[in-house]
C-alpha positions as CSV (number, residue, x, y, z in Angstrom):
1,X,177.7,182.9,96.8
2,X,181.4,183.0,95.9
3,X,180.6,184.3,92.5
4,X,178.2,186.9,93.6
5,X,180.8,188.2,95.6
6,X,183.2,188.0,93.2
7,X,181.0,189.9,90.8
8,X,179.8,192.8,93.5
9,X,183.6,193.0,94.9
10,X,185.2,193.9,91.8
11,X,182.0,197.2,91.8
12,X,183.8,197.8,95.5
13,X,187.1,197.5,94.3
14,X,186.1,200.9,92.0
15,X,185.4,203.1,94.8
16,X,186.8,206.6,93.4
17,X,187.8,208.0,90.3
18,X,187.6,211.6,90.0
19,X,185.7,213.9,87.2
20,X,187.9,214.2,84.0
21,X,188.6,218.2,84.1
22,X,190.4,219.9,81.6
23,X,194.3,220.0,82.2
24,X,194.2,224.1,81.1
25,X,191.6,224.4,84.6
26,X,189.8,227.0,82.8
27,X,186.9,224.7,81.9
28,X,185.9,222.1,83.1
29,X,184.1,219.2,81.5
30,X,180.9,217.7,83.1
31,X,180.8,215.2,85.6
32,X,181.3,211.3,84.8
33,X,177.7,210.1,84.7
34,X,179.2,206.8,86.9
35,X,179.4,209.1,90.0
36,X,177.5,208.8,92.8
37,X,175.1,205.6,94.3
38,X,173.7,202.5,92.2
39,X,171.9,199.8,93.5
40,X,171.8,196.5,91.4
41,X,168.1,195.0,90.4
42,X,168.4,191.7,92.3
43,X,165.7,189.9,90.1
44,X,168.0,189.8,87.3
45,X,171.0,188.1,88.8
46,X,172.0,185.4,87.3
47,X,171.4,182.8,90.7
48,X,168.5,181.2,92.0
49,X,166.0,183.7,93.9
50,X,166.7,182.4,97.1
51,X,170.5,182.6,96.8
52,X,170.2,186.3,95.5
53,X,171.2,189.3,98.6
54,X,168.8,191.4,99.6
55,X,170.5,194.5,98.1
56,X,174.0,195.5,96.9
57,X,174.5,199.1,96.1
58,X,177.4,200.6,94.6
59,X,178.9,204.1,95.6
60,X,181.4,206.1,93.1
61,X,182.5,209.4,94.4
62,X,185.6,211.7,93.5
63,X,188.1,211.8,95.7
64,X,190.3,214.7,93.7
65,X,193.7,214.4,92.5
66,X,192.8,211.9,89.8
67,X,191.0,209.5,92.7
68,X,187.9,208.0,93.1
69,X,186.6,206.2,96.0
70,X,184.6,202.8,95.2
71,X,181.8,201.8,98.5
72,X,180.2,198.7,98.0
73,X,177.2,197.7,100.3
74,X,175.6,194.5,100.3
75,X,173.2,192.5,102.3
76,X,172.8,188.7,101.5
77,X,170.5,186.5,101.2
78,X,170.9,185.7,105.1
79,X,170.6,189.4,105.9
80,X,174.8,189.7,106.6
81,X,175.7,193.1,105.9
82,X,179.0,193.2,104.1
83,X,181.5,196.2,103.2
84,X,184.0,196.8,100.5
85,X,186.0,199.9,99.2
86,X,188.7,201.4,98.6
87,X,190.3,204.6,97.1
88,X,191.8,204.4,93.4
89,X,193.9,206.6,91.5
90,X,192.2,206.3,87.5
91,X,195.9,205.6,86.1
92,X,195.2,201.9,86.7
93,X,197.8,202.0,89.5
94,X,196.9,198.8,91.8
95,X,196.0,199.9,95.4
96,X,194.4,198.0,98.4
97,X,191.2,197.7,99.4
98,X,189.4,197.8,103.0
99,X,186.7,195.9,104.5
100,X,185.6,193.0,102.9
101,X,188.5,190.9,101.3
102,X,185.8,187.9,100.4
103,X,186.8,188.3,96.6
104,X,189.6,190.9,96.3
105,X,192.1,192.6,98.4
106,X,193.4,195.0,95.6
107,X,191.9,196.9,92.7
108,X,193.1,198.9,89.4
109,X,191.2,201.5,87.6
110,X,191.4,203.0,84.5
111,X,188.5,205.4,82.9
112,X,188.8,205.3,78.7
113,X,185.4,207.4,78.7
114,X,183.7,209.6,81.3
115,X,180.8,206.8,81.2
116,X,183.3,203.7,81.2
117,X,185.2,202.4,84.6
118,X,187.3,199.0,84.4
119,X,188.3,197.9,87.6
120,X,191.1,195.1,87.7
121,X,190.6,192.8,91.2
122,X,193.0,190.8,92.9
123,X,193.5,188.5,95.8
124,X,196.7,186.9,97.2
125,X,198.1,188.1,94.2
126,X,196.8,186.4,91.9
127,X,193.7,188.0,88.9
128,X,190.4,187.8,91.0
129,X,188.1,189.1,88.5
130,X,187.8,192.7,86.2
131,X,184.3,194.9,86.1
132,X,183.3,196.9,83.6
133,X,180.7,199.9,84.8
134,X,178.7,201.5,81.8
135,X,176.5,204.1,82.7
136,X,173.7,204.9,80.3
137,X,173.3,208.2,78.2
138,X,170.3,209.3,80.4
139,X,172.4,208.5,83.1
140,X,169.5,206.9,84.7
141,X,171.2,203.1,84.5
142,X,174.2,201.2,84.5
143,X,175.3,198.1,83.3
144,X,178.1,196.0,84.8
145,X,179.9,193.5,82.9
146,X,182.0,190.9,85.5
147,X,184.5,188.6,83.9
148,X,185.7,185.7,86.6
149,X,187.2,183.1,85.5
150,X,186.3,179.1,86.8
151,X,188.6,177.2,84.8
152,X,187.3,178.9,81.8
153,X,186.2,183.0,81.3
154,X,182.9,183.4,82.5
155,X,181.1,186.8,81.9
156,X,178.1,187.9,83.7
157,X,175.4,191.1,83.3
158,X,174.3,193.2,86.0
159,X,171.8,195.9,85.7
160,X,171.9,198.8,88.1
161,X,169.6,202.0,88.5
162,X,170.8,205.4,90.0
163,X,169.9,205.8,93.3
164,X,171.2,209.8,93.7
């Protein structure tokens, strides 16, 4: 359960980055295709079936100024209903986060791509783990690649779908 968490918290840890604009404000450019709410296909975790939550969505929104807001909803196996987020400015300046601290108390973003988001997660002070959020060209899916580390890196694959 640790690890789910783990995995999920660093998605909660995201919650904002804003829309890369144009520094001239003349034009802008189009919306990162990461923003707005995910929620992860449970049958492909990586856990048995009956350890697996119920649900975990992910919610990206822009919170202006070069901020985004990360909201990350789960609901394990056990039917707890847990809450992470946090606001984040994309700079990958480290900032805390609320709710939930089960897996991190502090995230870092940085966006290298409107379609990219690496979130950095720490606890106590110490490296928790680091997300990577892809979303898809048709913008219709989004893969997230968790890196934790157990006594050696381990790297896991979720698969997420747009919700709105």
């Amino acid at each position: 359960m640790k690890t789910l968490f783990t995995i999920l918290l660093c998605a909660g840890a995201v919650q904002g980055a804003p829309a890369l604009a144009e520094s001239s404000g003349a034009k802008a450019s189009a919306p990162s295709p990461l923003l707005g709410s995910w929620a992860v296909d449970t049958s492909r975790l990586p856990m048995p079936p009956e350890a697996r939550p119920k649900s975990v969505t992910i919610t990206f929104g822009d919170a202006g100024g070069g901020n985004w807001t990360v909201n990350v909803d789960i609901v394990d196996a056990g039917g707890t209903k847990i809450n992470a987020h946090g606001t984040y400015a994309l700079d990958g300046t480290a900032a805390p986060g609320k709710g939930s601290t089960i897996e991190a108390d502090t995230g870092a973003v940085r966006m290298p791509a409107s379609n990219v988001l690496i979130l950095a997660l720490g606890k106590d002070g110490m490296p928790a783990s680091t997300r990577i959020y892809t979303a898809a060209a048709d913008g219709k899916s989004m893969v997230e690649t968790a890196v934790n580390f157990n006594g050696v890196p381990v790297m896991r694959t979720n698969h997420f779908s747009r919700m709105r």
